[in-house]
C-alpha positions as CSV (number, residue, x, y, z in Angstrom):
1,X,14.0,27.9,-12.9
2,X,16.6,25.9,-14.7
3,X,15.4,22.5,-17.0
4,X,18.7,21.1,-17.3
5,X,18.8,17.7,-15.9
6,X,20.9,18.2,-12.6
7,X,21.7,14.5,-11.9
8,X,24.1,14.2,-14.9
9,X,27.8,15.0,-15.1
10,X,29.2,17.1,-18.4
11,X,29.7,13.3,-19.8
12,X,25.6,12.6,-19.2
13,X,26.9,10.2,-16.7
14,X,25.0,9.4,-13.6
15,X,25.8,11.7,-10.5
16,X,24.6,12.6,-7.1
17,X,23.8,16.0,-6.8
18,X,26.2,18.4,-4.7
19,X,24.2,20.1,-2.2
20,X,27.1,21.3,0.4
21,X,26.5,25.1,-1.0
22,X,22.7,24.7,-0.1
23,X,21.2,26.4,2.7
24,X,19.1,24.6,5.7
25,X,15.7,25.7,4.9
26,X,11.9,24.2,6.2
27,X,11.1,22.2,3.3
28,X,7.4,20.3,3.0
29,X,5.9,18.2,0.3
30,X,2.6,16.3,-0.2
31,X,1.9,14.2,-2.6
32,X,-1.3,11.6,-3.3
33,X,-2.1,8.0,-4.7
34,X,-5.6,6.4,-5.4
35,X,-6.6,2.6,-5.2
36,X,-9.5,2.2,-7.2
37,X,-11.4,-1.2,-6.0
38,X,-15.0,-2.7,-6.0
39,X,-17.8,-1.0,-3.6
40,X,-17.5,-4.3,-2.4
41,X,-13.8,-4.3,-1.2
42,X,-14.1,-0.7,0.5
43,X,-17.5,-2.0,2.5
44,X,-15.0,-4.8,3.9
45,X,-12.1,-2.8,4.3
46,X,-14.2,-0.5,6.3
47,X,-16.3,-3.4,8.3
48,X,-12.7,-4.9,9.3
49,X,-13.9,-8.1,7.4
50,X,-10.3,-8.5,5.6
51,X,-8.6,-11.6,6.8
52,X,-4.7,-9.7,7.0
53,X,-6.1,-7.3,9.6
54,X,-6.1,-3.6,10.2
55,X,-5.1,-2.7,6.3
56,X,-5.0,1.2,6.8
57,X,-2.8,0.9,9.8
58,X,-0.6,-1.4,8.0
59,X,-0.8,0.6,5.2
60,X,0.4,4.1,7.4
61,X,2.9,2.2,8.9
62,X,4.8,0.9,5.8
63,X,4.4,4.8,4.1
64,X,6.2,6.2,6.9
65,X,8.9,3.7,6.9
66,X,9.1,3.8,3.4
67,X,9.7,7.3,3.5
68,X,12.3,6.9,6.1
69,X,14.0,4.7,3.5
70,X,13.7,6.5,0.1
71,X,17.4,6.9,-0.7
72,X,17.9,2.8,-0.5
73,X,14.9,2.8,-3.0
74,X,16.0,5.7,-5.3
75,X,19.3,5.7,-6.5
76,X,20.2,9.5,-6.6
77,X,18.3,10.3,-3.2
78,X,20.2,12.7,-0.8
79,X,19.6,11.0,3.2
80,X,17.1,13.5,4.4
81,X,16.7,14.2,8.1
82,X,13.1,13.8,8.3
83,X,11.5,15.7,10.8
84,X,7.8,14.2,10.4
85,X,5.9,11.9,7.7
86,X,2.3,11.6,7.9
87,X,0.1,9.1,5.9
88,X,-3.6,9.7,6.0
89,X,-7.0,8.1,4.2
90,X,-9.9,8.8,3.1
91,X,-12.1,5.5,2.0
92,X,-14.9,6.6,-0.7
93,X,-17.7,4.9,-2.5
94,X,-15.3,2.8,-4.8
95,X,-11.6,3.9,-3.9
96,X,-9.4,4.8,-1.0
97,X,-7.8,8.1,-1.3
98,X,-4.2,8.6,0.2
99,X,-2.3,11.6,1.3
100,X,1.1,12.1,2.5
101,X,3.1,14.8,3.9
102,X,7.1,14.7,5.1
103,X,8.6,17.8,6.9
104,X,12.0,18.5,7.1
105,X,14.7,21.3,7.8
106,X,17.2,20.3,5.4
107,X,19.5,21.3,2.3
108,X,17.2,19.3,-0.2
109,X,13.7,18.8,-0.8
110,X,11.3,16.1,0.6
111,X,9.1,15.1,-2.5
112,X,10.4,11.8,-3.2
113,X,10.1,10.9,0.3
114,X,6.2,12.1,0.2
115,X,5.7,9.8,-3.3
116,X,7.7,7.1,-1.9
117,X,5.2,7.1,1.2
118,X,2.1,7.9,-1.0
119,X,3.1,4.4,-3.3
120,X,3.8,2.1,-0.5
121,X,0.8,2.7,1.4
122,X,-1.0,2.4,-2.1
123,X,1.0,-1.0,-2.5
124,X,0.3,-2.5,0.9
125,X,-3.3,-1.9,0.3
126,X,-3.1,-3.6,-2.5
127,X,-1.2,-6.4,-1.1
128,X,-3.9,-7.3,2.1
129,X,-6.9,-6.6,-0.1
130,X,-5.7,-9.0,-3.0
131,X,-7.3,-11.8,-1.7
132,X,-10.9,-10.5,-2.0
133,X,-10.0,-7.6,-5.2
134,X,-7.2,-8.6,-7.7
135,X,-9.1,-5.8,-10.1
136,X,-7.8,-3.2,-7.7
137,X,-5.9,-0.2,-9.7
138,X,-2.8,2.3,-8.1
139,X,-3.9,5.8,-9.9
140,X,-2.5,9.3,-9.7
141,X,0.3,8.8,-7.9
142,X,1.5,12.6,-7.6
143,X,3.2,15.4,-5.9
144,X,0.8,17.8,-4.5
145,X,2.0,20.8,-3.4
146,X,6.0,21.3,-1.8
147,X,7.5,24.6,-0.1
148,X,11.2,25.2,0.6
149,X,14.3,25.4,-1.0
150,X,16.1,28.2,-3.9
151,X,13.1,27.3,-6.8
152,X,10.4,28.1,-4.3
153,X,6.9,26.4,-3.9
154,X,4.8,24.4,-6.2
155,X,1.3,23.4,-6.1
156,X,-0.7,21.2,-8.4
157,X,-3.7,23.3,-8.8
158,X,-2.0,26.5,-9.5
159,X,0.4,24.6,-12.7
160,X,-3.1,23.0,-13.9
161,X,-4.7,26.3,-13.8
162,X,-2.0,27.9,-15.7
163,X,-2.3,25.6,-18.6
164,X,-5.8,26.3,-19.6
């Protein structure tokens, strides 16, 4: 696997990344964000006692179609045809746990799709609990695991592993 920053021309000027020579391959990515928040916050978040409404369903809606619109966020970003983006939750004792996965059959990889998703579901939680949490914290937001494409898979657990 090569380090050499790809998105920079022999001038270390900005460039979009030729990909016409890459082949169509299944390509998956996960990635993950934690808010951290008072017992409180996830007890009314849970109850449905938050004034803006149904905050996880908000919160999965606005992942997906942020994911959907990562190369308008991210300068460099190659249009991906997006086959499927899921946002899910877990709420625990003090924080609420999100996971993300995008799918596609494409000639470039799907991880900044799965962060982007991860931090604007972690955002719009943010944003409808504010009112009752302002202490609230956006941790760990992180690629997972991805599959597909010429430098092959990765997976968080196995790189930690590696390095003890």
């Amino acid at each position: 696997m090569s380090d050499e920053l790809t998105h920079l021309d022999a001038q270390g000027r900005a460039r979009m990344v030729d990909v016409s020579d890459k082949d169509v391959t299944a390509r998956e990515a996960v990635a993950s964000a934690r808010v951290r928040m008072r017992p409180e916050t996830v007890a009314a978040l849970q109850a449905g006692a938050t004034k803006k409404g149904d905050v996880l369903a908000t919160a999965r809606i606005a992942g997906i179609q942020a994911a959907k619109r990562t190369p308008e966020l991210i300068p460099l970003c190659h249009h991906v045809a997006l086959s499927s983006v899921e946002v899910r939750f877990d709420a625990r004792e003090d924080s609420v746990e999100i996971e993300t996965v995008a799918r596609a059959k494409d000639k470039t990889g799907v991880e900044m799709e799965a962060l982007t998703a991860a931090s604007v579901a972690a955002l719009t939680i943010y944003d409808m609990l504010k009112a009752i949490d302002r202490g609230m914290t956006i941790e760990h937001v992180r690629l997972e695991t991805k599959t597909g494409g010429a430098r092959g898979d990765y997976r968080r657990d196995a790189e930690t592993a590696s390095k003890k």
